[in-house]
C-alpha positions as CSV (number, residue, x, y, z in Angstrom):
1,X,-18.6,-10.2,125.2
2,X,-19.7,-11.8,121.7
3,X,-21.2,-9.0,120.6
4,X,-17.3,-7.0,121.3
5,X,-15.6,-9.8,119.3
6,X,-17.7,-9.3,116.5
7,X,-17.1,-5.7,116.4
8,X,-13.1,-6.1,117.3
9,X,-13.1,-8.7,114.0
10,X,-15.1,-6.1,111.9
11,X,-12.6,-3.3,113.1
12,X,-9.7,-5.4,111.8
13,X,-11.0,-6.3,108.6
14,X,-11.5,-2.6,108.1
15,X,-8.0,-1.5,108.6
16,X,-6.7,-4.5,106.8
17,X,-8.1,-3.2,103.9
18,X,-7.3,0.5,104.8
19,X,-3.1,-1.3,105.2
20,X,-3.7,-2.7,102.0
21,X,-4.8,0.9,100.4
22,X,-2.2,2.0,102.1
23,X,1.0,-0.6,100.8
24,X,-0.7,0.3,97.4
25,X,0.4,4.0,97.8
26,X,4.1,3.1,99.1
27,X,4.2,1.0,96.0
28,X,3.4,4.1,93.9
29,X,5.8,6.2,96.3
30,X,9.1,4.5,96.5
31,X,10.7,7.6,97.6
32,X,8.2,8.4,100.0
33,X,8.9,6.1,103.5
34,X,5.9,7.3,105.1
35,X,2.9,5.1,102.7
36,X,5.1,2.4,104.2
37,X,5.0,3.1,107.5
38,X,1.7,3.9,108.1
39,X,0.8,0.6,106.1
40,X,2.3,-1.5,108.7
41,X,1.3,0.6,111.6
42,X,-2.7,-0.1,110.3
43,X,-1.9,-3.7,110.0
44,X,-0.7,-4.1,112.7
45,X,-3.5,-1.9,114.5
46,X,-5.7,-4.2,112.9
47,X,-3.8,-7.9,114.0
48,X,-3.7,-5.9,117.3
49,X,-7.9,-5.8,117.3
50,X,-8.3,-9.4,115.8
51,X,-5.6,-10.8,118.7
52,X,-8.4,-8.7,120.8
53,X,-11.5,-10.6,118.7
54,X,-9.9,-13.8,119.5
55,X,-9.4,-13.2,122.9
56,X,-13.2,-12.2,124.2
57,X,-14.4,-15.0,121.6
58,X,-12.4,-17.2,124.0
59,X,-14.0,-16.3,126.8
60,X,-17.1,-15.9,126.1
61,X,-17.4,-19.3,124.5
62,X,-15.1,-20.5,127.4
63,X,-13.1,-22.4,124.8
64,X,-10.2,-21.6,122.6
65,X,-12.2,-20.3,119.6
66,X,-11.2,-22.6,116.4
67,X,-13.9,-25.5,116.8
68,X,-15.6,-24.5,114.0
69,X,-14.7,-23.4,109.9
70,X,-15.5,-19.9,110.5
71,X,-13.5,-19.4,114.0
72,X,-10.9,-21.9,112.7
73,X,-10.4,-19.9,109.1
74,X,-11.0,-16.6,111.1
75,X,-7.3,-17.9,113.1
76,X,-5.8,-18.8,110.4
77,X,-6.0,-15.5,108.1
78,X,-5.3,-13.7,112.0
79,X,-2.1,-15.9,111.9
80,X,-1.3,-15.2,107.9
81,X,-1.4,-11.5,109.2
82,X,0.7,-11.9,112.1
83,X,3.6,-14.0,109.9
84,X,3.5,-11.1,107.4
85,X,4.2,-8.8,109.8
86,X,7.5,-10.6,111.3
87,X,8.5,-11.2,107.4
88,X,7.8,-7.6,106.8
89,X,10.4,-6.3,109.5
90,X,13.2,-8.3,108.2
91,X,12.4,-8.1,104.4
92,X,11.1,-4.4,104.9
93,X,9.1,-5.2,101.5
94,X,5.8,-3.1,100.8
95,X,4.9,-4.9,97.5
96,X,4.6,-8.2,100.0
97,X,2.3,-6.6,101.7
98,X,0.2,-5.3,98.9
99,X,-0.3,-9.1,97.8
100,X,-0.5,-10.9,101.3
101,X,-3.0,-8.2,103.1
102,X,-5.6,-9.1,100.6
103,X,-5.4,-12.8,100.9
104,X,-5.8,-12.4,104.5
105,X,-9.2,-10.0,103.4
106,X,-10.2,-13.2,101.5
107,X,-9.6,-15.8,104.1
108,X,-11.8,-13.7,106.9
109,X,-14.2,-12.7,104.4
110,X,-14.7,-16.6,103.2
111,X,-15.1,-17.3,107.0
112,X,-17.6,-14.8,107.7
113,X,-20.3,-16.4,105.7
114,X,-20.3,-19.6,108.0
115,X,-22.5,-19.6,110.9
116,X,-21.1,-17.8,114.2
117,X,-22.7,-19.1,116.7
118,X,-20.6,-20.0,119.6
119,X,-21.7,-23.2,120.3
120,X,-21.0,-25.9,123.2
121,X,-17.7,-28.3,122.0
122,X,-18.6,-32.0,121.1
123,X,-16.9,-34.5,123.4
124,X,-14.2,-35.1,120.9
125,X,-12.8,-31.6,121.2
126,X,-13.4,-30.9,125.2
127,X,-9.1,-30.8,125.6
128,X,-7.0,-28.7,125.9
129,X,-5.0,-30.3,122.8
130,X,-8.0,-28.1,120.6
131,X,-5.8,-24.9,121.1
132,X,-2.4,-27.2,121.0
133,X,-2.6,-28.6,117.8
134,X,-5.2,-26.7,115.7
135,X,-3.9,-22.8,116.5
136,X,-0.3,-24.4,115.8
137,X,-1.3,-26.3,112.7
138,X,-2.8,-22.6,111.5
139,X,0.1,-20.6,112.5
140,X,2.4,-23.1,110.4
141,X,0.0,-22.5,107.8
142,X,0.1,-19.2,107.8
143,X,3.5,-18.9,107.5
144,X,3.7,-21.0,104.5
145,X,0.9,-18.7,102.6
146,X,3.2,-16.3,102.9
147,X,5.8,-17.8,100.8
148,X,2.8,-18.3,98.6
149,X,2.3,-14.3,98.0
150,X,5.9,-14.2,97.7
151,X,6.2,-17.3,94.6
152,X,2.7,-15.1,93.2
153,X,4.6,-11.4,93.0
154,X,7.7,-13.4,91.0
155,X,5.4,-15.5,88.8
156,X,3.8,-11.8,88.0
157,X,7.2,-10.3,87.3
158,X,9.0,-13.4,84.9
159,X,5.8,-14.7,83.0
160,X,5.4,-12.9,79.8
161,X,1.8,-11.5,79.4
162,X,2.2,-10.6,75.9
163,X,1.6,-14.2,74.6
164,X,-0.6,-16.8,75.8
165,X,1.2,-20.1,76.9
166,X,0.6,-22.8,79.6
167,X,2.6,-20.7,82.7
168,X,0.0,-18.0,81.5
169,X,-3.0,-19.9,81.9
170,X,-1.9,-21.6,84.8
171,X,-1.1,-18.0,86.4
172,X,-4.7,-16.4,85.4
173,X,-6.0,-20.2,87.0
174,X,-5.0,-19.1,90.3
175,X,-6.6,-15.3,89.8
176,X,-9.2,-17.7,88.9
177,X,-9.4,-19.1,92.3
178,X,-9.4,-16.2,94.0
179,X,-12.0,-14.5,92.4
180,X,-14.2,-17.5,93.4
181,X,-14.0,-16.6,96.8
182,X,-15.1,-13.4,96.1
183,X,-18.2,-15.1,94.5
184,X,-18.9,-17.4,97.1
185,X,-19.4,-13.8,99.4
186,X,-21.7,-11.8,96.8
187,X,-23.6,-15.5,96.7
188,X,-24.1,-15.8,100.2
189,X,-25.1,-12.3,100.8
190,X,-27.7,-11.9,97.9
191,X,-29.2,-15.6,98.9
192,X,-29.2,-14.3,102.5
193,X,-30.5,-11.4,101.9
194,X,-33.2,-12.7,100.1
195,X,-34.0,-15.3,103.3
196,X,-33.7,-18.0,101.3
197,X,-34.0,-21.6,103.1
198,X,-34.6,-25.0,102.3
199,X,-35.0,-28.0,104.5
200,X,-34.4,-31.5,104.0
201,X,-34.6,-34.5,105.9
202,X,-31.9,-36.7,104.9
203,X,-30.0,-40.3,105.5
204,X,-26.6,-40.3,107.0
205,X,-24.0,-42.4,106.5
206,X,-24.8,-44.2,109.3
207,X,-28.2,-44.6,108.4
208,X,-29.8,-42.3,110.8
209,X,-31.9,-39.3,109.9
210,X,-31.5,-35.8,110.1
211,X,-32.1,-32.4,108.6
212,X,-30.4,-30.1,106.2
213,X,-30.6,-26.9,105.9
214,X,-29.9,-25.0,103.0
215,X,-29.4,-21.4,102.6
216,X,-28.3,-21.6,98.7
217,X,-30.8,-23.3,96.3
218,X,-29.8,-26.9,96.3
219,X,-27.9,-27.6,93.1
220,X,-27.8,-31.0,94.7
221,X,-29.1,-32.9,97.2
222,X,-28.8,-35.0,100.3
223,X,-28.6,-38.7,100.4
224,X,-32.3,-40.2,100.2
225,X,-33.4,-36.7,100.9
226,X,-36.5,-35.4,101.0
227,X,-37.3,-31.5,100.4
228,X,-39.4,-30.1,103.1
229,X,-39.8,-26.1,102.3
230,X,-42.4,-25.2,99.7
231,X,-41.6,-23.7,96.7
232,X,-37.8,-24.2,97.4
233,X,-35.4,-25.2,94.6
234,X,-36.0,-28.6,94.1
235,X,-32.2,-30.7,93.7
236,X,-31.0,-31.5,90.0
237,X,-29.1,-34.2,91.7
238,X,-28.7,-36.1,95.0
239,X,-25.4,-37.3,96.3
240,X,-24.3,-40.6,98.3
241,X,-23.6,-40.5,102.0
242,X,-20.3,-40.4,101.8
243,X,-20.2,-36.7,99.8
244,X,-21.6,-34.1,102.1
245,X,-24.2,-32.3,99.8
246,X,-24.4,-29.2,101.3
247,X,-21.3,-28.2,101.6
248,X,-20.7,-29.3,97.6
249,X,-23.2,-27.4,96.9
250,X,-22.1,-24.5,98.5
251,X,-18.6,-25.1,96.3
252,X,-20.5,-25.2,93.2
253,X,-22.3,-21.9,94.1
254,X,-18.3,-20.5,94.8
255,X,-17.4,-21.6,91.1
256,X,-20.3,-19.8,89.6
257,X,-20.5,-16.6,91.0
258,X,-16.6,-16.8,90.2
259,X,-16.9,-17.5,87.1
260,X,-19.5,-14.4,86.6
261,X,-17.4,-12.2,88.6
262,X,-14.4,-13.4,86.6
263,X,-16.4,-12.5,83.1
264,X,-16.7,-9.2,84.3
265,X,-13.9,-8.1,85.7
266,X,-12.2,-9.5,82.2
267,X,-14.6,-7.2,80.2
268,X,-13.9,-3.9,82.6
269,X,-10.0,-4.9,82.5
270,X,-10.1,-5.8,78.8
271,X,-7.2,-8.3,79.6
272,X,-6.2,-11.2,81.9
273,X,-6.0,-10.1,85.5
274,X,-2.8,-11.0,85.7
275,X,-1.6,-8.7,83.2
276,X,-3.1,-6.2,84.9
277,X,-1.5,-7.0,88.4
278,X,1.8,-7.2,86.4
279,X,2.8,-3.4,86.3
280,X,2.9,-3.4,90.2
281,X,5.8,-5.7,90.1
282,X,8.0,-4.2,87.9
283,X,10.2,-3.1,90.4
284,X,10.5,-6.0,92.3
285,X,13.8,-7.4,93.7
286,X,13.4,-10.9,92.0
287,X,16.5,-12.5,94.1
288,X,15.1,-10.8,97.2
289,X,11.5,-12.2,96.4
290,X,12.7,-15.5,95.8
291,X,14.4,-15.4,99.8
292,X,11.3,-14.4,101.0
293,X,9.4,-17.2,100.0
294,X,12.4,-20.0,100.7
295,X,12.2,-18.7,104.1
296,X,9.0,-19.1,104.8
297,X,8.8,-22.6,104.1
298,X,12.2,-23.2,106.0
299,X,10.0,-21.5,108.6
300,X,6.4,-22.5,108.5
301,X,7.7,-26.4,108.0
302,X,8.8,-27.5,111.4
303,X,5.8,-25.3,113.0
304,X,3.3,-26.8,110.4
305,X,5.2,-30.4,111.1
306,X,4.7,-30.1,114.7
307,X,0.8,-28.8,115.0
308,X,-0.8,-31.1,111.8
309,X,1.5,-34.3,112.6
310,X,2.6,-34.4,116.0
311,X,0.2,-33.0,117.9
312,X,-2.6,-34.2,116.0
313,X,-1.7,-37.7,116.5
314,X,-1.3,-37.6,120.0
315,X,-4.5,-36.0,120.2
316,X,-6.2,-38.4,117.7
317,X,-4.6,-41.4,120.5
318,X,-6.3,-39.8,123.6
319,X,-9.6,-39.2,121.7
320,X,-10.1,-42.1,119.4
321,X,-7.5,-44.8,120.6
322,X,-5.4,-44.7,117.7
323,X,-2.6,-42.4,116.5
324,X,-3.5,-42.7,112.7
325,X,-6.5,-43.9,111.1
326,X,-6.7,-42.2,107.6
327,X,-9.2,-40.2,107.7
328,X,-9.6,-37.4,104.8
329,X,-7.9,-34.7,106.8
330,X,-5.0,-36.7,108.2
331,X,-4.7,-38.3,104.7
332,X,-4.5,-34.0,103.6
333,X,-2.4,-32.9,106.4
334,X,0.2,-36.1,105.3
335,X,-0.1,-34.6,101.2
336,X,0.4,-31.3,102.8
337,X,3.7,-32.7,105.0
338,X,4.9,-33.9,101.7
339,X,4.1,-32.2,99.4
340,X,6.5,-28.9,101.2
341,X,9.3,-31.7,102.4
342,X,9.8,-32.2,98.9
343,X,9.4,-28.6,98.3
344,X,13.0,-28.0,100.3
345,X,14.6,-31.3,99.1
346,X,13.8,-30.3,95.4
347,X,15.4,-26.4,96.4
348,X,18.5,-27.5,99.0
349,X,19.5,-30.8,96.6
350,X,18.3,-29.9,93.3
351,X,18.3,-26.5,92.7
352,X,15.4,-25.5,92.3
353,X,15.3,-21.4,92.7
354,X,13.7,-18.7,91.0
355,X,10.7,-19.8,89.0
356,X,10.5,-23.5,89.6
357,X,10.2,-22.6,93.8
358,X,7.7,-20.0,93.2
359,X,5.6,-22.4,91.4
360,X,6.0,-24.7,94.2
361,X,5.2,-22.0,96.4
362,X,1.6,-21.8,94.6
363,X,1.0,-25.2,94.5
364,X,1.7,-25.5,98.1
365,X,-0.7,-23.0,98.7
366,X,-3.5,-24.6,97.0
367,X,-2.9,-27.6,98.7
368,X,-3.9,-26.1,101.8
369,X,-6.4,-24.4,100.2
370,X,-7.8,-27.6,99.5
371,X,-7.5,-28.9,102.3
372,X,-9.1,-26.2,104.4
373,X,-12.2,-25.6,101.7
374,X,-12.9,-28.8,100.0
375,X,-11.7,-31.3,102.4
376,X,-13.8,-29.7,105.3
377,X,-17.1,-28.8,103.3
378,X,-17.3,-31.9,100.5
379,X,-15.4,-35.0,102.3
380,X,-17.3,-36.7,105.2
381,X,-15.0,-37.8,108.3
382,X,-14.2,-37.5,112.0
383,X,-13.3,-33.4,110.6
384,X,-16.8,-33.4,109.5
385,X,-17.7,-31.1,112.8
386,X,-14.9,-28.7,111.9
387,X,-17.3,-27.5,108.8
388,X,-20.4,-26.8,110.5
């Protein structure tokens, strides 16, 4: 049954990136219906294979499979997929699709170089509030990524890429971002591939001992730790209990195999990758665009209010006796709550449309990027488990 999941999620990665080919060629043949339909018929072929992935992951781990970074990230881009989809048959947009497929590539590609080991649940998690509150809390945050390819395609169309000015560097700062995940995979692969491992025993916040093990030469190191593997890298600097070290490291690794992918890609494009995107827009509907992404949030708010909030405090109460205790991803999931309320107050009360949502839109996004990258794998907490 595991081994069928794992092929079911490698069959929908596949035709997400055949759908995203595919909304390519609709946007290069308006006239031509078909490039759209057959787009949306592989995507949803492919959330259709990935509902299956989830499913026999389920059972065969005999537990709702989002205990861990990579099944909980894996759920999350299913979810981004699956919110695209119901935008896309109201909206009917194919450009949307162009930009929101590949972020959902991104997402399941990041969470494929976490260990996928189904694993027994820790006390903590053995309720049934794991598929309550966490599949919810995705699914809201799903929904609001959309708005964020949405805010992304206008941002593209109304920034002028023929001079250089703080909305342009802020733009090519999230192409930045994204590239980084792509570097954090060609990492991980060429380290794996070469077998590389280091162990470490180390000190814990609690004081107790344990072992690390790295499989990306540590950059730095564990608290009080002491390197076990010969001939492994040894660590240029070692971090307090408090900072997780391995999973730092592995962000530092993500920012430079970005930044070399980024060099590249700027010397075979010979200009800022958003300028390049930019000619895919230019037919964009920029009132239409702007709906898409308002809606979103009006959507993905209540859902993302009741999964992170609600049901995460009533589950925090039956597992640790208290309904809040700020810990670093309750304190995120509050900024998160915020951060979008403010979002619609700001657009309902103050007007804010057109360009000043969509950067909201982005910033909302990173947020929750944040949140689900360095929150799990830097901060320590009572989330800690949810980035092994």
């Amino acid at each position: 049954m595991a081994a069928l999941s794992s092929n079911l999620l490698f069959i929908a990665f596949v035709l997400y990136l055949v759908a995203t080919l595919l909304f390519g060629g609709a946007i290069k043949s308006e006239r031509n219906s078909k490039w759209g339909f057959l787009a949306i018929t592989t995507a949803i072929a492919g959330f259709l294979a990935q509902l299956g992935y989830f499913i026999t992951r389920w059972i065969a781990a005999g537990h709702a499979p989002v205990s861990n970074l990579f099944e909980f990230t894996t759920f999350f881009g299913m979810a981004l997929v699956g919110a695209f989809i119901f935008i896309y048959f109201i909206y009917k947009s194919n450009l949307l699709g162009l930009f929101t497929m590949p972020v959902a590539l991104l997402v399941i590609a990041y969470a494929s170089m976490f260990p996928r080991e189904i694993s027994p649940l820790i006390p903590a998690l053995k309720s049934y509030w794991l598929h309550i509150h966490v599949t919810t809390a995705a699914i809201g945050e799903a929904i609001l990524a959309v708005s964020f390819a949405a805010g992304l395609i206008y941002l593209l169309k109304v920034i002028d890429q023929s001079v250089s000015s703080k909305r342009t560097f802020w733009l090519e700062t999230i192409m930045f971002s994204m590239v980084c995940v792509l570097g954090f995979i060609a990492v991980s692969i060429g380290f794996s591939s070469a077998g590389y491992e280091a162990k470490f025993n180390w000190v814990e916040k609690s004081r107790k001992e344990a072992v690390a093990v790295y499989h990306l030469p540590a950059l730095v190191g564990p608290h009080e730790g002491e390197l076990l593997t010969e001939g492994a890298f040894k660590p240029l600097v070692e971090m307090p209990a408090i900072i997780n070290a391995k999973k730092l490291n592995t962000v530092i690794w993500s920012l430079f195999g970005g930044a070399i992918l980024y060099g590249l890609l700027r010397l075979f494009l010979r200009k800022r990758i958003s300028a390049a995107l930019q000619p895919l827009v230019k037919s964009i509907n920029l009132d239409l665009i702007d709906e898409v992404s308002y809606r979103s949030v009006l959507i993905g708010f209540p859902v993302f209010t009741l999964g992170a909030l609600i049901f995460a405090m009533i589950w925090a109460q039956i597992a640790w006796t208290r309904f809040w205790g700020w810990d670093p991803k309750e304190v995120w999931a509050l900024i998160t709550w915020l951060f979008y309320a403010a979002f619609l107050h700001l657009r309902l009360s103050k007007g804010w449309h057109g360009e000043k949502s969509a950067w909201l839109a982005v910033i909302g996004f990173a947020i929750i990027m944040f949140n689900l990258v360095a929150v799990n794998l830097v901060i320590a907490g009572l989330h800690s488990y949810a980035g092994s």
